[in-house]
KEKOL-827077 format. One record per residue (C-alpha): residue in one letter; residue number from 1; chain; x, y, z. Coordinates in nm, 2 decimals. Example, Ala and Ser with C-alpha at 12.3 -4.5 7.8 and 13.67 -1.06 7.14 Angstrom:
residues 2
PT  type  seq  mol      xx      yy      zz
PT     A    1    A    1.23   -0.45    0.78
PT     S    2    A    1.37   -0.11    0.71
This chain:
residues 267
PT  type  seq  mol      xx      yy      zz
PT     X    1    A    8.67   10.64    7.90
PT     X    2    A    8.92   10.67    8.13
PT     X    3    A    8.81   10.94    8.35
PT     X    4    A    8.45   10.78    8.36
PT     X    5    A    8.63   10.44    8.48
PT     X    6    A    8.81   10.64    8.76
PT     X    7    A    8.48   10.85    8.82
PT     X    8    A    8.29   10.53    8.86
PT     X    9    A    8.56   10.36    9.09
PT     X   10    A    8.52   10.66    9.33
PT     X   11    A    8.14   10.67    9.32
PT     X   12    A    8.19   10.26    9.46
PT     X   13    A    8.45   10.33    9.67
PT     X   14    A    8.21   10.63    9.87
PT     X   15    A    7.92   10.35    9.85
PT     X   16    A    8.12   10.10    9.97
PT     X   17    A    8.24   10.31   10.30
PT     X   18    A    7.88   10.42   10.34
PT     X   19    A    7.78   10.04   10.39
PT     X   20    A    8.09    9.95   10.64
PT     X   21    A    8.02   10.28   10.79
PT     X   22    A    7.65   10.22   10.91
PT     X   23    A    7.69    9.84   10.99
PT     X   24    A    7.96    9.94   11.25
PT     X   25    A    7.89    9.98   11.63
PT     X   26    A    8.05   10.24   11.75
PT     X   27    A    8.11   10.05   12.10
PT     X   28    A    8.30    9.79   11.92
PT     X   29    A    8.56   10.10   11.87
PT     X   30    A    8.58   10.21   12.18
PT     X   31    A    8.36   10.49   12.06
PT     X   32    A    8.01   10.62   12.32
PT     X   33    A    7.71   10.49   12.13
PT     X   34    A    7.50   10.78   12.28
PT     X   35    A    7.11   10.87   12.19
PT     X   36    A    7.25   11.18   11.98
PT     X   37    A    7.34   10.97   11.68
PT     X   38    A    7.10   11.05   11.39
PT     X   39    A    7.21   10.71   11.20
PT     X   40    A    7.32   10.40   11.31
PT     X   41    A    7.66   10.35   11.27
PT     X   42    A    7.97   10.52   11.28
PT     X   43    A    8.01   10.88   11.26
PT     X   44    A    8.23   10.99   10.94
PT     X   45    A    8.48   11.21   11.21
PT     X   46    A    8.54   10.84   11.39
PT     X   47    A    8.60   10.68   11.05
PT     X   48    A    8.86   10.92   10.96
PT     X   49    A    9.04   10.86   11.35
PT     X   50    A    9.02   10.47   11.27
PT     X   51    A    9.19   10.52   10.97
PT     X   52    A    9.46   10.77   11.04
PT     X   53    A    9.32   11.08   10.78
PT     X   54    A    9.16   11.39   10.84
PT     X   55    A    8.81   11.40   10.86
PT     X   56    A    8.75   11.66   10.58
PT     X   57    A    9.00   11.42   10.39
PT     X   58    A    8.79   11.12   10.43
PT     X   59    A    8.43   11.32   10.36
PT     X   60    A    8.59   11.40   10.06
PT     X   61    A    8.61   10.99    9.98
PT     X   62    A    8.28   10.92   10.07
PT     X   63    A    8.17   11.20    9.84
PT     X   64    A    8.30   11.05    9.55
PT     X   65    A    8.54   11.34    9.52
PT     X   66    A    8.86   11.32    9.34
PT     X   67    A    9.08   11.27    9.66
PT     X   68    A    9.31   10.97    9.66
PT     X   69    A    9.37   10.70    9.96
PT     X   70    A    9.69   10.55   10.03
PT     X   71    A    9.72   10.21   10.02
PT     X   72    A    9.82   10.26   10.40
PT     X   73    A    9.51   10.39   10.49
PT     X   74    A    9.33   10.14   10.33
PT     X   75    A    9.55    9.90   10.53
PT     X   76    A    9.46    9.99   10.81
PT     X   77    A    9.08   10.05   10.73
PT     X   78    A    9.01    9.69   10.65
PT     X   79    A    9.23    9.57   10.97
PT     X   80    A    9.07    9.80   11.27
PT     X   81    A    8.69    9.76   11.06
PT     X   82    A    8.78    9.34   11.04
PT     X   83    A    8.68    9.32   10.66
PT     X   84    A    8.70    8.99   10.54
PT     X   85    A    8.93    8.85   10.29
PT     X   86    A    8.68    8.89   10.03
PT     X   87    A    8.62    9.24   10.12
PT     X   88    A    8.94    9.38   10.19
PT     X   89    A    9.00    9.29    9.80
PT     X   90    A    8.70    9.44    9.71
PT     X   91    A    8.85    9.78    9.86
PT     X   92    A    9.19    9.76    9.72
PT     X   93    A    9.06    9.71    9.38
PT     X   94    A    8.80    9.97    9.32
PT     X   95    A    9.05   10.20    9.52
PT     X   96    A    9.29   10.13    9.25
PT     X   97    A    9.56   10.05    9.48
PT     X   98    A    9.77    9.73    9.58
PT     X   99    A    9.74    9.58    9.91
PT     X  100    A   10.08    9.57   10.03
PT     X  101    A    9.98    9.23   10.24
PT     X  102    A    9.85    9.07    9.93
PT     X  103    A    9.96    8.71    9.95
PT     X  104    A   10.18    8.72   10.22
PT     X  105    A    9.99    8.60   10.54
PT     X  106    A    9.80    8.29   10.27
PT     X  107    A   10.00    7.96   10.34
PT     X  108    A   10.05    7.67   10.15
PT     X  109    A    9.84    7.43   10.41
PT     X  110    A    9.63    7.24   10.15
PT     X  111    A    9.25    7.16   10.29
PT     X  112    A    9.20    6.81   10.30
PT     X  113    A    8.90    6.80   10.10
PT     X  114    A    9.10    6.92    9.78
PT     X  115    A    9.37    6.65    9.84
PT     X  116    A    9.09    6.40    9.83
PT     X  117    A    8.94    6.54    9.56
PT     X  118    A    9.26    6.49    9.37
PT     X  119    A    9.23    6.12    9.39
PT     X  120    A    8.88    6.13    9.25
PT     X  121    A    9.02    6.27    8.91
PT     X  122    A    9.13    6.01    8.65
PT     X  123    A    9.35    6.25    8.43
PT     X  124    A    9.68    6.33    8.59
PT     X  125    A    9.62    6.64    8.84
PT     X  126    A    9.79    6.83    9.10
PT     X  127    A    9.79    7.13    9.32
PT     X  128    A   10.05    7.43    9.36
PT     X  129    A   10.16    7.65    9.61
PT     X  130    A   10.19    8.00    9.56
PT     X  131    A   10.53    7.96    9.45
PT     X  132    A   10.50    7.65    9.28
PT     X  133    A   10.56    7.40    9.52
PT     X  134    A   10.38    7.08    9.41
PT     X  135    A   10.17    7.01    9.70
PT     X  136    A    9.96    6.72    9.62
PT     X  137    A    9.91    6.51    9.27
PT     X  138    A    9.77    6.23    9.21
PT     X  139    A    9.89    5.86    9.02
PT     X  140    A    9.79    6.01    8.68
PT     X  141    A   10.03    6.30    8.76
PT     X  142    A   10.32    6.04    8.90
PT     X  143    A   10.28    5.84    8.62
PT     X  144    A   10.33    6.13    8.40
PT     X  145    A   10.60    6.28    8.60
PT     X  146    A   10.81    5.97    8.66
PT     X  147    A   11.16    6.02    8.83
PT     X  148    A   11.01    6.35    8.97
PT     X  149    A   10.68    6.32    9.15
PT     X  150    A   10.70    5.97    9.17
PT     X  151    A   11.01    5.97    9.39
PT     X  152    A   10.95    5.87    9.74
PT     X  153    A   11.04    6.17    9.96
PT     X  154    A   11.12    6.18   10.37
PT     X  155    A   10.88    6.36   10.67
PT     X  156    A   11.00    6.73   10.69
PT     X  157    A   11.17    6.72   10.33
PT     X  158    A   11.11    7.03   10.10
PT     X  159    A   10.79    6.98    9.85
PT     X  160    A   10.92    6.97    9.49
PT     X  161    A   10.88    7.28    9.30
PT     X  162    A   10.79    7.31    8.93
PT     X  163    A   11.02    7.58    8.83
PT     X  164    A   11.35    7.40    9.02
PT     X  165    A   11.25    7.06    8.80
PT     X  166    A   11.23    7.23    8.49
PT     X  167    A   11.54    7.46    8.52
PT     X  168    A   11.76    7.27    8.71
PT     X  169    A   11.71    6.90    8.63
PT     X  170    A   11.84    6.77    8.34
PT     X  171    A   11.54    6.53    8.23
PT     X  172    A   11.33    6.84    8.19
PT     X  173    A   11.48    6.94    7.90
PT     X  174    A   11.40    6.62    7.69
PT     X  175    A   11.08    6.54    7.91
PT     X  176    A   10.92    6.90    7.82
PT     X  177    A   10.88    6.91    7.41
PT     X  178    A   11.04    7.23    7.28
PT     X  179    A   11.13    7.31    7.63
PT     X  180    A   11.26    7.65    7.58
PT     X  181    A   10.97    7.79    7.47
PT     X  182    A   10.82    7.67    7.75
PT     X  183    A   11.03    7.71    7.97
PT     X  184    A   11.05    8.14    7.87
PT     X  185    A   10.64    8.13    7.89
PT     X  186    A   10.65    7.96    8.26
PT     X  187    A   10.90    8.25    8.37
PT     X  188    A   10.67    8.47    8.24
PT     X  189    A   10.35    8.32    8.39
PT     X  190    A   10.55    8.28    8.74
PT     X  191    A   10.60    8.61    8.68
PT     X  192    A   10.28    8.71    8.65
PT     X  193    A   10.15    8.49    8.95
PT     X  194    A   10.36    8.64    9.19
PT     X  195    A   10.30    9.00    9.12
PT     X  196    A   10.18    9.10    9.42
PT     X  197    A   10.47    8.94    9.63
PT     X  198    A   10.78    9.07    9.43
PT     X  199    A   10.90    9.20    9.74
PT     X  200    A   10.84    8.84    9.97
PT     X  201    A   11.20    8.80   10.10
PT     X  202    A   11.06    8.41   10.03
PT     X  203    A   11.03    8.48    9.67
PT     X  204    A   11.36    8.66    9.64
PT     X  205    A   11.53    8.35    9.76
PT     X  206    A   11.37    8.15    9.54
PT     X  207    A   11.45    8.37    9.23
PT     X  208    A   11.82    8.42    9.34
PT     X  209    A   11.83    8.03    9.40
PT     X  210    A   11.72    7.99    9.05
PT     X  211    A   11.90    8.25    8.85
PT     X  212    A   12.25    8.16    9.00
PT     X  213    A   12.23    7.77    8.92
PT     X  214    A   12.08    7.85    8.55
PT     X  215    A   12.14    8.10    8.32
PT     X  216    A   11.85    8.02    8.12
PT     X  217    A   11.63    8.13    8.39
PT     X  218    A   11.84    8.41    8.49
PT     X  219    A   11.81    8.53    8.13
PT     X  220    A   11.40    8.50    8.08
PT     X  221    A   11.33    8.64    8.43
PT     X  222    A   11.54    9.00    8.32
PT     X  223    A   11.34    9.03    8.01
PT     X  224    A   11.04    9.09    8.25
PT     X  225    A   10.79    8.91    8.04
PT     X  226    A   10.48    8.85    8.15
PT     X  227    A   10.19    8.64    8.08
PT     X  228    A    9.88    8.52    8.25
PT     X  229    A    9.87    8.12    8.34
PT     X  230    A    9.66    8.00    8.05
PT     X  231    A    9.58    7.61    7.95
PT     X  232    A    9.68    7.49    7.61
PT     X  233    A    9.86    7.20    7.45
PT     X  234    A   10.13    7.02    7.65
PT     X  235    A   10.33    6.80    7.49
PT     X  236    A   10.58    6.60    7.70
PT     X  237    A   10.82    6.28    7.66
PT     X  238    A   10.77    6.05    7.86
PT     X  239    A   11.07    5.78    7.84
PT     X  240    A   10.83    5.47    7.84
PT     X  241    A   10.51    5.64    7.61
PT     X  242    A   10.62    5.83    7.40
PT     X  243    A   10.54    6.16    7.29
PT     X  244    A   10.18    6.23    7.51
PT     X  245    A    9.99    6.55    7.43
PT     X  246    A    9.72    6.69    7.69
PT     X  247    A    9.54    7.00    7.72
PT     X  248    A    9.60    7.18    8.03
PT     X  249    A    9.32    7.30    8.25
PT     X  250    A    9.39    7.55    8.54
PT     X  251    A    9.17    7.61    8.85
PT     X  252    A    9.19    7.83    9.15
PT     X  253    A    8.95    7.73    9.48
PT     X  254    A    8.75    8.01    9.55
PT     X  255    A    8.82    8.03    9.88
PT     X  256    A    9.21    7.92    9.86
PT     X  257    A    9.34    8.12    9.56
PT     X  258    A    9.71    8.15    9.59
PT     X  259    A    9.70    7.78    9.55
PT     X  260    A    9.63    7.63    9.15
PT     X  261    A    9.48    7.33    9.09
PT     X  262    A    9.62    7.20    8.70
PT     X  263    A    9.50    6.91    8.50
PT     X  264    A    9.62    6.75    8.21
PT     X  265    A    9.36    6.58    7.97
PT     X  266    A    9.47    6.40    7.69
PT     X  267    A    9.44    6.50    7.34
């Protein structure tokens, strides 16, 4: 089964080069279009130059041969070629190989069309960066969070992060119901989420931060757990309601997916 999965992924990847192969112009690469060419196109020998590899290397690839391609070479396929976001994912995955630029040039800018859209949803909701920086909510989701996301907060001043609220303020604890199970499954999910960013000098500030001012998350994050962001039940206390139970609903914008869009709807 194995071998038949790899088999396949190299049969994709050779198609997939075919296609960005022919709709190239060769002018656009500084390359003579000439009368000589048989197919429109690149030529397989200037596809190899673009991308740094011998030519018998990369004939080999489009082949379907079993001849591997760095994740550099990839890298530098989908940047001279000007793949799009969508396709420059599409190569990296049925390459088998992690793009080492994978969420690190995506900001946490928030369109304004999904902060309105927040306001149009009647159960709390909110959105999150792609290190959990709270980046818009709406009143369901200040109401529910009260003392947190219902704090006023100055021009310029740091968005509030999930993972500093529940580690290091001491509400969390009695606010989240049986917080340190959750609090060991949302180290693991965070772990999961960032995957592809472990070495994000941004990320490693934010884990050191984290891991020096609380043991508890120092602890959970070396047991390397990991788990995919799933919704659920989520019970909180909330010091004027009560005990409130919601299930948890998590969205990522097609066209924005480092950032999350969660909703809470009650029980």
């Amino acid at each position: 089964m194995k071998n038949e999965l790899a088999s396949a992924r190299r049969k994709e990847l050779a198609a997939f080069l075919q296609a960005i192969r022919s709709r190239s112009q060769p002018a656009d690469f500084g390359f003579p279009a000439g009368t000589r060419r048989r197919t429109a196109g690149l030529r397989r020998e200037e596809m190899a130059q673009i991308v740094g590899i011998s030519a018998t290397w990369y004939t080999w690839i489009e082949q379907g041969r079993e001849a591997n391609i760095s994740a550099d070479a990839l890298d530098r396929l989908a940047g001279n070629l000007r793949l799009t976001r969508s396709e420059r994912a599409y190569l990296f995955e049925i390459a088998d190989r992690r793009d080492p630029s994978a969420g690190q040039s995506e900001s946490d800018d928030v369109p304004p069309l999904l902060i309105d859209l927040l306001a149009d949803i009647d159960v709390p909701a909110y959105l999150m960066g792609r290190y959990w920086n709270m980046l818009g909510w709406n009143s369901a989701a200040a109401g529910l969070f009260t003392g947190w996301l219902n704090v006023p907060r100055e021009d310029g001043e740091a968005p509030p992060n999930l993972l500093r609220f529940v580690f290091l303020d001491p509400r969390a604890r009695s606010f989240l119901v049986d917080w340190e199970v959750r609090a060991r499954r949302i180290t693991a999910e965070f772990r999961a989420d960032c995957r592809n960013s472990l070495d994000d000098p941004a990320l490693t500030r934010l884990v050191d931060e984290l891991a020096a001012a609380s043991a508890d998350f120092a602890r959970f994050w070396k047991q390397h757990d990991v788990l995919e962001r799933q919704g659920g039940e989520r019970r909180f206390l909330h010091p004027a309601r009560g005990e409130i139970m919601y299930q948890q609903v998590t969205l990522r914008p097609d066209e924005h997916e480092h950032l999350k869009l969660v909703m809470l709807r009650p029980a």
